[in-house]
C-alpha positions in Angstrom: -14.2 -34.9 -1.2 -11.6 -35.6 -4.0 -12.9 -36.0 -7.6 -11.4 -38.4 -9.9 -12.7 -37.4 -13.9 -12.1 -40.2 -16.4 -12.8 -39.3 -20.2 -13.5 -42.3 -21.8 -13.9 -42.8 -25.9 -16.4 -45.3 -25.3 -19.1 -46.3 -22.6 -17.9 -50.2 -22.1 -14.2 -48.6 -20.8 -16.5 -45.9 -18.6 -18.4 -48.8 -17.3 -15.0 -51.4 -16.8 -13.8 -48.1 -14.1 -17.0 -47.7 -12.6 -17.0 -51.2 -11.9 -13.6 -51.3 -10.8 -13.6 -47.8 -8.6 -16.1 -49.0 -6.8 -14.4 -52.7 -5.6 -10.7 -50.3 -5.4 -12.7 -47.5 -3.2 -13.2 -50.6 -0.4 -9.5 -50.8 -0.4 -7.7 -48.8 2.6 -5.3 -46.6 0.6 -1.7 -46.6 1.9 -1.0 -42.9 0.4 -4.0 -41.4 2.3 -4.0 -41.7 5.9 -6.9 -39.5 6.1 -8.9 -41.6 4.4 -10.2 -38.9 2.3 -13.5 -39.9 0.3 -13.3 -40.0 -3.6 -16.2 -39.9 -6.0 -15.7 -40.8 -10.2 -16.9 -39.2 -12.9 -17.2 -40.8 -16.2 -17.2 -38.6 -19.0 -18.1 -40.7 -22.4 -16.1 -38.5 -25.4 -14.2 -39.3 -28.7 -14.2 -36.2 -30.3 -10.8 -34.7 -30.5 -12.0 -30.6 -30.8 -14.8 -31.4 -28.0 -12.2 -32.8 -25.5 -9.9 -29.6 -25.8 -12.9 -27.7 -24.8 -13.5 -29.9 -21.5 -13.8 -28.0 -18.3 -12.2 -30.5 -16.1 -13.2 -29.3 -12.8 -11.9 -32.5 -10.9 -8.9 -33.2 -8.6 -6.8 -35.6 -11.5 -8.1 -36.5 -15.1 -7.7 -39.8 -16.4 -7.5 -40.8 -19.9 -5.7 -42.8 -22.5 -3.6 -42.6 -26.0 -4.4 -39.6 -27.5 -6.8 -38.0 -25.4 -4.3 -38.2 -22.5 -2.0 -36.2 -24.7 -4.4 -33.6 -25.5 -5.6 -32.6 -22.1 -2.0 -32.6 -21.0 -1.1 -29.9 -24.4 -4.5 -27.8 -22.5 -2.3 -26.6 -20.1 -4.9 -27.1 -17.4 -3.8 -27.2 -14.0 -5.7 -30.7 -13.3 -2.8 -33.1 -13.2 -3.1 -36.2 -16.2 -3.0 -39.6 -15.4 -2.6 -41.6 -18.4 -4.5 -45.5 -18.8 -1.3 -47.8 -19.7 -2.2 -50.5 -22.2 0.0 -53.6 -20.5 1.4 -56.6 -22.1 -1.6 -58.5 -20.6 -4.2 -56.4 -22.9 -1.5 -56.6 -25.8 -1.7 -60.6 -25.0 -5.4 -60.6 -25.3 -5.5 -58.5 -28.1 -3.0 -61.0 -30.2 -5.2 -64.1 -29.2 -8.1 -62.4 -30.6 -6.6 -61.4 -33.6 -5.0 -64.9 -34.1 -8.5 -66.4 -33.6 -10.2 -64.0 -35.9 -7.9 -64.0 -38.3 -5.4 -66.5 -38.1 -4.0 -65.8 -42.1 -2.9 -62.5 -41.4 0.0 -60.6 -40.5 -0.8 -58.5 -37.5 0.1 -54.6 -37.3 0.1 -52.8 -34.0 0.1 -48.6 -34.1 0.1 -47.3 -31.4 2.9 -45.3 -28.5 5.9 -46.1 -27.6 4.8 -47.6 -24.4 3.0 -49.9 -26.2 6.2 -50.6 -29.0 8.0 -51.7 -26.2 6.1 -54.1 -25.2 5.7 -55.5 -28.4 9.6 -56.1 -28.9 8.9 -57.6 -25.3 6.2 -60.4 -26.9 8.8 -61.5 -29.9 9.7 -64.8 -27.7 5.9 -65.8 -28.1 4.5 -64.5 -31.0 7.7 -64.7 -33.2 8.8 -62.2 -35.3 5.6 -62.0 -37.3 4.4 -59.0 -35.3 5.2 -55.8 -36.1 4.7 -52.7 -34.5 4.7 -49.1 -35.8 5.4 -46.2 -33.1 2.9 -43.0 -33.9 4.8 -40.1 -32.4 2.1 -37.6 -33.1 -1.1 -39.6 -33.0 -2.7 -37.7 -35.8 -5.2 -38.5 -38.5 -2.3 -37.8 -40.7 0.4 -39.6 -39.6 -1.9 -42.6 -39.2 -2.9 -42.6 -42.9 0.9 -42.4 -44.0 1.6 -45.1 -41.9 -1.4 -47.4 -43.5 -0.2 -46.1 -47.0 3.4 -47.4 -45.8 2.6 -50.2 -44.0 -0.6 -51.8 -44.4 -1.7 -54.0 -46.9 -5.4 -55.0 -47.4 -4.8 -58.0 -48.5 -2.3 -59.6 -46.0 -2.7 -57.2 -42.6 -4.7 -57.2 -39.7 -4.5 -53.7 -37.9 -4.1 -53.6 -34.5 -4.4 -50.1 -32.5 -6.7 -47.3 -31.0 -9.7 -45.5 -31.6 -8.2 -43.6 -34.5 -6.5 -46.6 -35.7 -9.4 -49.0 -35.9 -11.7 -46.0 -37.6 -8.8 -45.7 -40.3 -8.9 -49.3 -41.0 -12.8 -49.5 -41.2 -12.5 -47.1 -44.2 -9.3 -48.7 -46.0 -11.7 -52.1 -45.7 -8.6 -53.3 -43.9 -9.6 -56.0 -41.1 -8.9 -54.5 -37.4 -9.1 -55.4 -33.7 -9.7 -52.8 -31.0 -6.8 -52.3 -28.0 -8.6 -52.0 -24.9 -7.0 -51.8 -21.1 -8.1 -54.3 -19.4 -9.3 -54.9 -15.5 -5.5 -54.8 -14.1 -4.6 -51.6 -16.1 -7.5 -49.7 -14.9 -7.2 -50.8 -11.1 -3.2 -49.8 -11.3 -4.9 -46.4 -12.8 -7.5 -45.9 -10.0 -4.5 -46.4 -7.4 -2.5 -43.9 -9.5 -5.2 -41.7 -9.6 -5.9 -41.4 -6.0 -2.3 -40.9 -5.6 -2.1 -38.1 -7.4 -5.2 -36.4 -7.0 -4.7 -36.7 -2.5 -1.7 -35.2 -3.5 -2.6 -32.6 -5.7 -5.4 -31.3 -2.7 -2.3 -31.6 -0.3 -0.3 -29.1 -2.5 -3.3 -27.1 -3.1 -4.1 -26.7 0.2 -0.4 -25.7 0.6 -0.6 -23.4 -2.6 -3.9 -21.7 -1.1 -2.3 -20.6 2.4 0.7 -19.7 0.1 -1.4 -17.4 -1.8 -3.5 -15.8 1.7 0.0 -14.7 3.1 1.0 -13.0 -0.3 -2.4 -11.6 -0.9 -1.9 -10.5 2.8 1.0 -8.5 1.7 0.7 -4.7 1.2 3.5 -5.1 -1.9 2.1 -6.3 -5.1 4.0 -9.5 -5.7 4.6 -11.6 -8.8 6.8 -14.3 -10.2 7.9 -15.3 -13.2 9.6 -18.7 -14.4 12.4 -19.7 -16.3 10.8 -19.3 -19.7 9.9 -16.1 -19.1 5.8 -16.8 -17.9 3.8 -15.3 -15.3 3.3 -18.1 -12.9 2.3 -15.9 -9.5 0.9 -12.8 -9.0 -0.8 -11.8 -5.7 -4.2 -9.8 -5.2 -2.4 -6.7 -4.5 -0.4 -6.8 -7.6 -3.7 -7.2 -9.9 -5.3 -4.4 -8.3 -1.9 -2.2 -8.9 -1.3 -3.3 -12.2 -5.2 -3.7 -13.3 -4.4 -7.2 -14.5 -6.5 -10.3 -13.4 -4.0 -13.4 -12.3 -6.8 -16.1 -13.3 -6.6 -15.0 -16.9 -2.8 -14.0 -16.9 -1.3 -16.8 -15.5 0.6 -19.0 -18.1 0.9 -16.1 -20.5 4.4 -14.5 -21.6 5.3 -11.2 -19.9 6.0 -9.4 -23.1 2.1 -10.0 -24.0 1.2 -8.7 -20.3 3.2 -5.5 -20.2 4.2 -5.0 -24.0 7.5 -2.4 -24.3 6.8 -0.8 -20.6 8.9 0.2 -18.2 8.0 -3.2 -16.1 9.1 -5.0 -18.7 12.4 -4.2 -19.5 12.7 -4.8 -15.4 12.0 -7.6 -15.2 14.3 -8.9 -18.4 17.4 -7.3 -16.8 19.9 -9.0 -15.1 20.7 -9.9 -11.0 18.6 -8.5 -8.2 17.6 -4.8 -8.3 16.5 -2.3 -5.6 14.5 0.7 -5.3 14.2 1.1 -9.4 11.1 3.7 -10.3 9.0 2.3 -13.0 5.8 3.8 -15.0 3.5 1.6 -15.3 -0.2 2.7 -16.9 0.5 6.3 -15.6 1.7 5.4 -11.9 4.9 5.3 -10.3 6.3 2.2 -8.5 9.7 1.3 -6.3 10.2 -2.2 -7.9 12.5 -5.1 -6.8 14.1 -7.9 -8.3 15.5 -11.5 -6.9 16.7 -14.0 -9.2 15.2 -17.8 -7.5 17.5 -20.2 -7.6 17.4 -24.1 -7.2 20.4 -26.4 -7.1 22.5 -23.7 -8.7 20.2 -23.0 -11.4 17.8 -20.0 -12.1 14.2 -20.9 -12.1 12.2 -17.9 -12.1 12.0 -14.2 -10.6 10.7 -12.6 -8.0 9.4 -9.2 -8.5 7.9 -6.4 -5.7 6.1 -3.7 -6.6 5.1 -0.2 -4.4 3.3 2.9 -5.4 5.5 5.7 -5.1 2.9 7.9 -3.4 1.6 4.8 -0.8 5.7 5.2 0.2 5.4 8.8 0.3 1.9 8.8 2.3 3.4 6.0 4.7 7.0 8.0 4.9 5.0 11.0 6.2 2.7 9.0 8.9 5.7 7.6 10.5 7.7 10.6 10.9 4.4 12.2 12.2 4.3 9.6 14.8 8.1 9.9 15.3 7.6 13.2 16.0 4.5 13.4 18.3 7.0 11.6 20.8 9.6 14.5 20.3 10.1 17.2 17.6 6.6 19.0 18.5 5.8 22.5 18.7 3.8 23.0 22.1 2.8 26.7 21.7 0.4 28.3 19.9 -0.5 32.1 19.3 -3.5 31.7 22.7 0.5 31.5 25.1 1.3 34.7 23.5 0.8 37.5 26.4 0.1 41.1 25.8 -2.5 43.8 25.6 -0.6 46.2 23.7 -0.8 47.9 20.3 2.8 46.9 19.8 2.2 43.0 20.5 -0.9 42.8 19.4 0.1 44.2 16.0 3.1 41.7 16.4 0.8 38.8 16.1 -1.3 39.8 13.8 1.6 40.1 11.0 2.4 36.4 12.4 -0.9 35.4 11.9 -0.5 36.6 8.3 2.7 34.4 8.0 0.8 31.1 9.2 -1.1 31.2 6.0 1.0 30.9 3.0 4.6 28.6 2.6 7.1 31.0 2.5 10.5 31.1 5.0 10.3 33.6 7.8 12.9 35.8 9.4 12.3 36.8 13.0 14.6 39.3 14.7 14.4 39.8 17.9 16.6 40.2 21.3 17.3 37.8 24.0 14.3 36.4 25.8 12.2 38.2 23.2 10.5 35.1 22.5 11.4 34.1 19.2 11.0 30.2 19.0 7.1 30.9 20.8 6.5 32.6 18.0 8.0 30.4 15.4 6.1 27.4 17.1 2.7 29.6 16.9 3.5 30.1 13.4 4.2 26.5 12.6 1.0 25.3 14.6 -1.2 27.7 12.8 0.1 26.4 9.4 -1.1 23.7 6.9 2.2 21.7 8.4 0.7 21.6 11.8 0.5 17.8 11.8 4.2 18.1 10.9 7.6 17.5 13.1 8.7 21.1 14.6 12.2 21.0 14.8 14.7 23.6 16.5 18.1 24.1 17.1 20.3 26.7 18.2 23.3 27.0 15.3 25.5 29.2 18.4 25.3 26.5 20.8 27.4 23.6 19.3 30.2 23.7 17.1 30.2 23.4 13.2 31.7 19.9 12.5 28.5 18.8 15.2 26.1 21.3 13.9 26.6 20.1 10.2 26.1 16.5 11.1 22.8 16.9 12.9 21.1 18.9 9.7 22.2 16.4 7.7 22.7 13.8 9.4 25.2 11.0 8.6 25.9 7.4 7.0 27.7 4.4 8.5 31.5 4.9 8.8 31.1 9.0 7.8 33.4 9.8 10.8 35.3 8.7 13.5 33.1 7.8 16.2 29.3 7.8 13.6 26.7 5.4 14.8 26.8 1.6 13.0 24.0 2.6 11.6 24.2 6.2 10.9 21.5 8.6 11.6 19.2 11.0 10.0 19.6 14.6 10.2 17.2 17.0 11.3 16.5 18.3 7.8 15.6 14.8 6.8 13.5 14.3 10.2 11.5 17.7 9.8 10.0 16.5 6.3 6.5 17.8 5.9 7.2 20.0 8.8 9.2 23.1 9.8 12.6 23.8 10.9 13.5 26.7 13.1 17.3 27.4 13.2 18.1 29.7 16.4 20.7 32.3 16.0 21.3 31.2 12.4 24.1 34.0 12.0 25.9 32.3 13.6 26.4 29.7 11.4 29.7 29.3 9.2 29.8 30.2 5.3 30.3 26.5 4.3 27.5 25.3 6.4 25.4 28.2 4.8 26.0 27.0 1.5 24.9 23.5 2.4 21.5 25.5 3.8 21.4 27.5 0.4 21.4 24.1 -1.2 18.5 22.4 0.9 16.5 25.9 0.3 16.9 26.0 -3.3 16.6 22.0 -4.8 14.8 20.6 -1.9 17.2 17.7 -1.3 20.1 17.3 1.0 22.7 14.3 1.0 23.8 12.7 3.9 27.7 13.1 5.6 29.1 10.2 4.3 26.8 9.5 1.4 26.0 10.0 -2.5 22.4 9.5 -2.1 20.0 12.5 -3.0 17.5 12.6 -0.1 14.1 14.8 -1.3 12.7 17.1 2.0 9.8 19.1 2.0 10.9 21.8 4.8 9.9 25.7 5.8 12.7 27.4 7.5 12.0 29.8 10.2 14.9 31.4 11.4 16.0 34.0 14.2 18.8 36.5 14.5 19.7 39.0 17.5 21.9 40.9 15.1 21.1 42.9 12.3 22.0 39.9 9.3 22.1 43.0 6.5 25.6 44.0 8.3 26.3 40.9 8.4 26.2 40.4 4.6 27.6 43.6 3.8 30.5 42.6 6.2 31.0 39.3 4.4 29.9 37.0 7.1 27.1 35.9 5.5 25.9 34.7 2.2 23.8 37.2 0.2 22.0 35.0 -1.2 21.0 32.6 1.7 19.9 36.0 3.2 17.5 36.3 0.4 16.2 33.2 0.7 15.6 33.4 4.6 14.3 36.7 4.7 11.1 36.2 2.5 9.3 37.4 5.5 10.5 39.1 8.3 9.0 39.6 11.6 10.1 42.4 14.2 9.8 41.3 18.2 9.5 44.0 20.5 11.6 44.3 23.6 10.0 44.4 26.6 10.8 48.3 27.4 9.1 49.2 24.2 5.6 47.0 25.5 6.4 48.1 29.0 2.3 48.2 29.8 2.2 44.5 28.8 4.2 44.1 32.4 1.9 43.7 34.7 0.0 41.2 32.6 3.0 39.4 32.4 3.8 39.5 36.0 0.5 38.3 37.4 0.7 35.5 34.8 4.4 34.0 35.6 3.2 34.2 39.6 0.2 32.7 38.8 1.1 29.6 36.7 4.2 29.3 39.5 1.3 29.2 41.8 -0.9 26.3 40.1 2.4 24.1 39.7 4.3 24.7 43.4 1.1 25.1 45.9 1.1 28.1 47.4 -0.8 31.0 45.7 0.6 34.5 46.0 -0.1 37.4 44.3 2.0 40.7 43.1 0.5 44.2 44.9 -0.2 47.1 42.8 2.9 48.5 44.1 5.2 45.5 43.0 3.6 45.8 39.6 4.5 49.5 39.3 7.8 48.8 40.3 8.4 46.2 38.0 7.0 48.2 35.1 9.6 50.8 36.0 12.5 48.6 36.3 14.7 48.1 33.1 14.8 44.7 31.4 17.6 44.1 28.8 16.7 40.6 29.4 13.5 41.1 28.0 10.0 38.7 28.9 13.1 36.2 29.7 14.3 38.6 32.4 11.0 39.2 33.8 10.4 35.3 33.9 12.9 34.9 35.7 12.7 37.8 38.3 9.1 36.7 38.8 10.3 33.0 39.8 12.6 34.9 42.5 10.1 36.6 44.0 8.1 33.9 44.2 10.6 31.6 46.0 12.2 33.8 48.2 9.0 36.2 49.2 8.1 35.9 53.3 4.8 36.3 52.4 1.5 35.7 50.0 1.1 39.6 48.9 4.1 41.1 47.5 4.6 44.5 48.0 7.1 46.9 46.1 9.4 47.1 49.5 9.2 43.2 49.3 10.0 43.1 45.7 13.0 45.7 46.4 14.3 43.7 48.7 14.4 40.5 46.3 15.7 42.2 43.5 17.6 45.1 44.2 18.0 49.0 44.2 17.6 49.1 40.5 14.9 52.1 40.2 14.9 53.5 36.1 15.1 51.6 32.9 18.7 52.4 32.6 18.6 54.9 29.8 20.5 57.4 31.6 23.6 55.6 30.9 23.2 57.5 28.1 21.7 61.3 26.9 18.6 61.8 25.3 18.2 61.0 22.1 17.2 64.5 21.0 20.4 65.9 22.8 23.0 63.2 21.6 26.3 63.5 20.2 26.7 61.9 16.3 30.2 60.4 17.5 27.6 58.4 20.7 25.0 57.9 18.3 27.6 55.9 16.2 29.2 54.0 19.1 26.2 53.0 19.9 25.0 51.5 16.6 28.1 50.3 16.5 27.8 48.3 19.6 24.2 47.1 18.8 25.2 45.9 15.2 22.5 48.6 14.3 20.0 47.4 15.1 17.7 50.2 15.8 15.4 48.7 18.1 17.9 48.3 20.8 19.4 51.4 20.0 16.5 53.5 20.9 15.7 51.1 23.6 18.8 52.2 25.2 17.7 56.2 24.6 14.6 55.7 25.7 13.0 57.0 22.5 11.1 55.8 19.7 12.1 54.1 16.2 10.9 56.9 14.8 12.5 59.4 16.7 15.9 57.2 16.4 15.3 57.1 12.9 14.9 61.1 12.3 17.9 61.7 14.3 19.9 59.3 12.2 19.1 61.3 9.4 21.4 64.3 10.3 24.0 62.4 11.2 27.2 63.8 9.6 27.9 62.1 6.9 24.5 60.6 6.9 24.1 56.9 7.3 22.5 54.9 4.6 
C-alpha cells in the first residue's frame, strides 16, 4: 500500500482532498500498471515550528505555499509535492474580492507561481491588480511588504495563511487564496505519480543496499558537496558509525582531522592506502563517480588490515595442502639406537621455539625427514613446507623461484608473473637443500629475507612482508666454507642458530636390521608379495658398508626385493644380489690409532673436515678422531 500525507493549514482544504481522493482513487492510473492501492492521510497543521517537527512516514507529502517549502528545507527523504494555486482559484478569488469589496484596490502576496499568473489576468482585470512576489515567505518579509504596500484605507489584501493573519491585525480588509477542486485533483494525480515512483526506486534502492551490505568491504559514498550519502552495514560496523543518523552530514563532522579524512579529500582514485581509523588499520580505495563528464561523488572501500592478513594466510594454507606440505613427522623416523634416538630428541627440542636450524648431514642421511618432522611438530604446522635443493638448478633459475618474479622481469617470465617460494611459504617453513651451494649474491638476497622479513620481487619495487623459518642442510662443513670465502659470515650466523648433527648409517649400524625389515616390509604392503629378510641377510647387511647411508640401504633393500627367487632371503641370496662386498670399507685406510698425520690430513682434506665422515672412514669414534687430531703436527685448530 502507498501512502499519500497531505498537511493541510485548515480542515475545509483537508476535507476538499478527502473528497476529491476518493472520486480520483476510482480512476485507472496510467502511471501504475500495478494498480497499486493508495490510502490519504490528512494532517490538519498551521504552525510553522510544529510542521518542521513532523514525522512524515508516508510515500510523498503534499502541501502548499509555505509549508511546502518547509518540509522540502527538512531534508527528509519523503519527496514534496507542492498544491499549485491556478489561475482558476486566482479568478475566484478576484470575483470575491470585487463582490466584497468593490472600492478597493486589490493586493495579491504571494509566490512567484502565483505573480505570474497575475501578470497573465491584466487582460481582465486591468491593470488595477497588483501583485507582490514574497521570496522568503516570512512573518518578516510580509510585514515590510504591508508597511510598503498596503494601505488601510484603499487595499484589499489578497494571499495565504500568513498573509490574511497579517492583515487581520493591520485592520486591513482580506480574502483567503484557496486551491480549488481542479488544483487538488491535478495534485492527487501528481501525487500518485510520484509516490508509485518513489516505492519503485525504493524497492530498487533496497536491493541496492542488500548487495552492498552483502559485501565483506565496508563501502561508502560521498557526493559532490562533500556529504555522506551511502554507507553499507559492514562499513558502520568497521567504522562504529550508524548510516541512519550519518547520512546527510558533512564528512569532516564524521571523521574530524583522521586519517580517513584527508583520503577521502585527495585527489583521483587511490589503491591499497593504510589508514588509522579509531585505533585500526585499513587498505582503503578511492574512485572518483562520474556522470556526463562531471564528478558527482566518491566511492570509497575500506578492509581491516588484519581480516587481509587472516584471509592472506587461509588461502596460502589451502594453496598449500594441494602441494607445498610436509608429509613426515618424527613417528617415520626409524631407529633404536642411543645415537638416533638422542638425534631426535635434540629435534624435538628444535620444534618448540622459532629459531632457524642447521642440519648437517651426508647423503641419504635423511635430512629433509627431519626438517619436515621438525616443521610438523612446530606452531607453523598448519603452514606451507617448502623445499628446494639450491645444487640442482642454476642461479639465474634458483633466484627467480625464491623470489619469484613480475610481469616482463625477463625474457621468457609468465604474463602474469609468479610468486616466489619465499613469498609462498609465508606462515610456514622453508628448507633450502644443500644451501652451500648457493652463490654469494644469492646469499645476500637470503641475508636480506632473514634479517628485515621482506623480499621484493625480480622485476619489481614492491616490498613484499614474509613470515618464514629457514631450515637448511649442508654435506660439507659450512665453517670452511666461510673461512674459505665461499660463504657469507654472516648468513652463516644467521642459519646456524641451531644446528643438528645426522648420523651416518655406519655409526647406527644396529639400527640396520630395523631398517631392513621395514623397507621389505612397506615394499611388501604396496607390490603383493610379502617376503621377509633371514637372520643371515640381516647380519650381512649390518656388516656391509654404506657410504650411501639409509638412502643406500633403501635402495639395496628394493633390489633384493625385486630380483630375490624366493619369499625368505638368505645371506647367500642377498650375496648374490648385491655383491662380494664383505667389510665396511675402512680398510682402505689404517687405523685411526696407527695413522700417519700427512693421511690424517688428506683425509680431512678430502671430507671438507668434516669429522663425522672422517672417522666413519677409520672406523673409529668422534672422540677418538678428535684425540688424535689433537697431536697432529702443527696442531689443527
Amino acid at each position: 500500500m502507498i501512502r499519500i500525507t497531505v498537511v493541510a493549514p485548515d480542515r475545509e482544504l483537508g476535507r476538499l482532498f478527502s473528497e476529491a481522493f476518493e472520486e480520483h482513487d476510482e480512476q485507472i492510473h496510467p502511471a501504475d500498471p500495478k494498480q497499486e492501492i493508495y490510502e490519504l492521510e490528512v494532517l490538519i497543521e498551521h504552525n510553522h515550528d510544529r510542521i518542521r517537527q513532523l514525522q512524515i512516514e508516508g510515500d510523498v507529502v503534499v502541501a502548499r505555499g509555505h509549508t511546502a517549502q518547509i518540509l522540502l528545507e527538512n531534508e527528509n527523504s519523503v519527496p514534496v509535492v507542492k498544491l499549485p494555486v491556478t489561475g482558476n482559484d486566482i479568478i475566484r478569488c478576484l470575483k470575491e474580492c470585487g463582490e466584497l469589496f468593490p472600492e478597493r484596490r486589490p493586493i495579491i502576496m504571494g509566490t512567484r507561481n502565483i505573480v505570474f499568473q497575475v501578470e497573465n489576468l491584466y487582460d481582465l482585470f486591468g491593470r488595477g491588480l497588483t501583485p507582490v512576489l514574497l521570496t522568503e515567505q516570512t512573518p518578516r518579509e510580509i510585514a515590510a511588504m504591508f508597511e510598503l504596500m498596503a494601505d488601510p484605507e484603499t487595499s484589499v489584501m489578497i494571499g495565504g495563511r500568513m498573509v490574511c493573519e497579517h492583515a487581520q491585525q493591520q485592520g486591513i480588509p482580506h480574502v483567503m487564496l484557496r486551491s480549488g477542486r481542479l488544483a487538488v485533483w491535478q495534485t492527487i494525480t501528481e501525487a500518485k505519480r510520484v509516490a508509485w515512483i518513489s516505492r519503485v526506486e525504493q524497492e530498487k534502492a533496497t536491493r541496492y543496499k542488500s548487495v552492498l551490505d552483502c559485501a565483506t568491504e565496508g563501502i561508502l559514498v560521498v557526493d559532490r558537496k562533500g556529504r555522506l550519502s551511502i554507507m553499507n552495514a559492514t562499513c558502520e560496523e568497521m567504522l562504529g558509525i550508524q548510516a541512519d543518523k550519518s547520512i546527510g552530514k558533512e564528512i569532516s563532522e564524521l571523521f574530524g582531522e583522521s586519517d580517513l579524512h584527508g583520503f577521502i579529500l585527495r585527489s583521483g582514485s587511490l589503491r591499497d592506502e593504510i589508514l588509522l581509523f579509531k585505533g585500526q588499520s585499513f587498505a582503503a580505495n578511492k574512485d572518483t563517480v562520474v556522470h556526463k563528464a562531471e564528478k558527482i561523488g566518491t566511492v570509497i572501500t575500506l578492509r581491516r588490515v588484519r581480516e587481509i592478513q587472516e584471509t592472506e594466510v587461509n588461502i596460502r594454507e589451502k594453496m598449500h595442502r594441494k602441494g607445498h606440505t610436509a608429509r613426515h613427522t618424527f613417528k617415520d623416523i626409524i631407529g633404536v639406537g642411543k645415537t638416533i634416538q638422542a638425534t631426535m630428541e635434540k629435534a624435538r627440542s628444535f620444534s618448540s621455539v622459532d629459531s632457524n636450524v642447521l642440519i648437517y648431514g651426508g647423503t641419504g642421511t635423511g635430512k629433509e625427514l627431519f626438517a619436515q618432522s621438525i616443521h610438523n611438530n612446530s606452531s607453523r604446522r598448519k603452514g606451507p613446507f617448502v623445499a628446494i635443493n639450491c645444487a640442482a638448478i642454476s642461479e639465474s633459475l634458483l633466484e627467480s623461484e625464491l623470489f619469484g618474479y613480475v610481469r616482463g622481469a625477463f625474457t621468457g617470465a609468465s604474463r602474469g608473473g609468479k610468486p616466489g617460494l619465499f613469498e609462498l611459504a609465508h606462515r610456514g617453513t622453508v628448507f633450502l637443500d644443500e644451501v652451500s651451494e648457493m652463490s654469494l649474491r644469492l646469499q645476500g638476497r637470503l641475508l636480506r629475507v632473514l634479517q628485515e622479513k621482506e623480499l621484493m620481487r625480480l622485476g619489481d619495487d614492491k616490498i613484499i612482508p614474509v613470515d618464514i623459518r629457514i631450515i637448511s642442510a649442508v654435506n660439507r662443513d659450512l665453517k670452511t666454507l666461510v673461512d674459505a670465502g665461499k660463504f657469507r659470515e654472516d648468513l652463516f650466523y644467521r642459519l646456524d642458530v641451531l644446528n643438528l648433527d645426522l648420523p651416518s648409517l655406519e655409526s647406527r649400524r644396529e639400527d640396520i636390521p630395523f631398517l631392513s625389515r621395514y623397507f621389505i616390509q612397506s615394499l611388501g604392503e604396496k607390490n603383493g608379495p610379502r617376503k621377509t629378510l633371514e637372520k643371515s641377510a640381516l647380519e650381512y647387511l649390518q656388516g656391509r658398508s654404506w657410504r650411501g647411508n639409509i638412502r643406500e640401504l633403501m635402495n639395496a633393500c628394493e633390489r633384493l626385493y625385486v630380483l630375490s627367487e624366493t619369499d625368505r632371503i638368505d645371506e647367500n641370496e642377498a650375496r648374490r644380489i648385491l655383491g662380494a662386498e664383505e667389510s665396511p670399507g675402512v680398510s682402505s685406510v689404517l687405523p685411526g690409532s696407527s695413522i700417519d698425520d700427512e693421511t690424517l690430513r688428506t683425509l680431512l682434506e678430502e671430507e671438507g673436515y668434516r669429522k663425522d665422515r672422517v672417522a666413519e672412514r677409520l672406523g673409529i669414534h668422534r672422540s677418538t678422531l678428535w684425540r688424535r687430531i689433537k697431536k697432529l703436527n702443527p696442531p689443527r685448530n
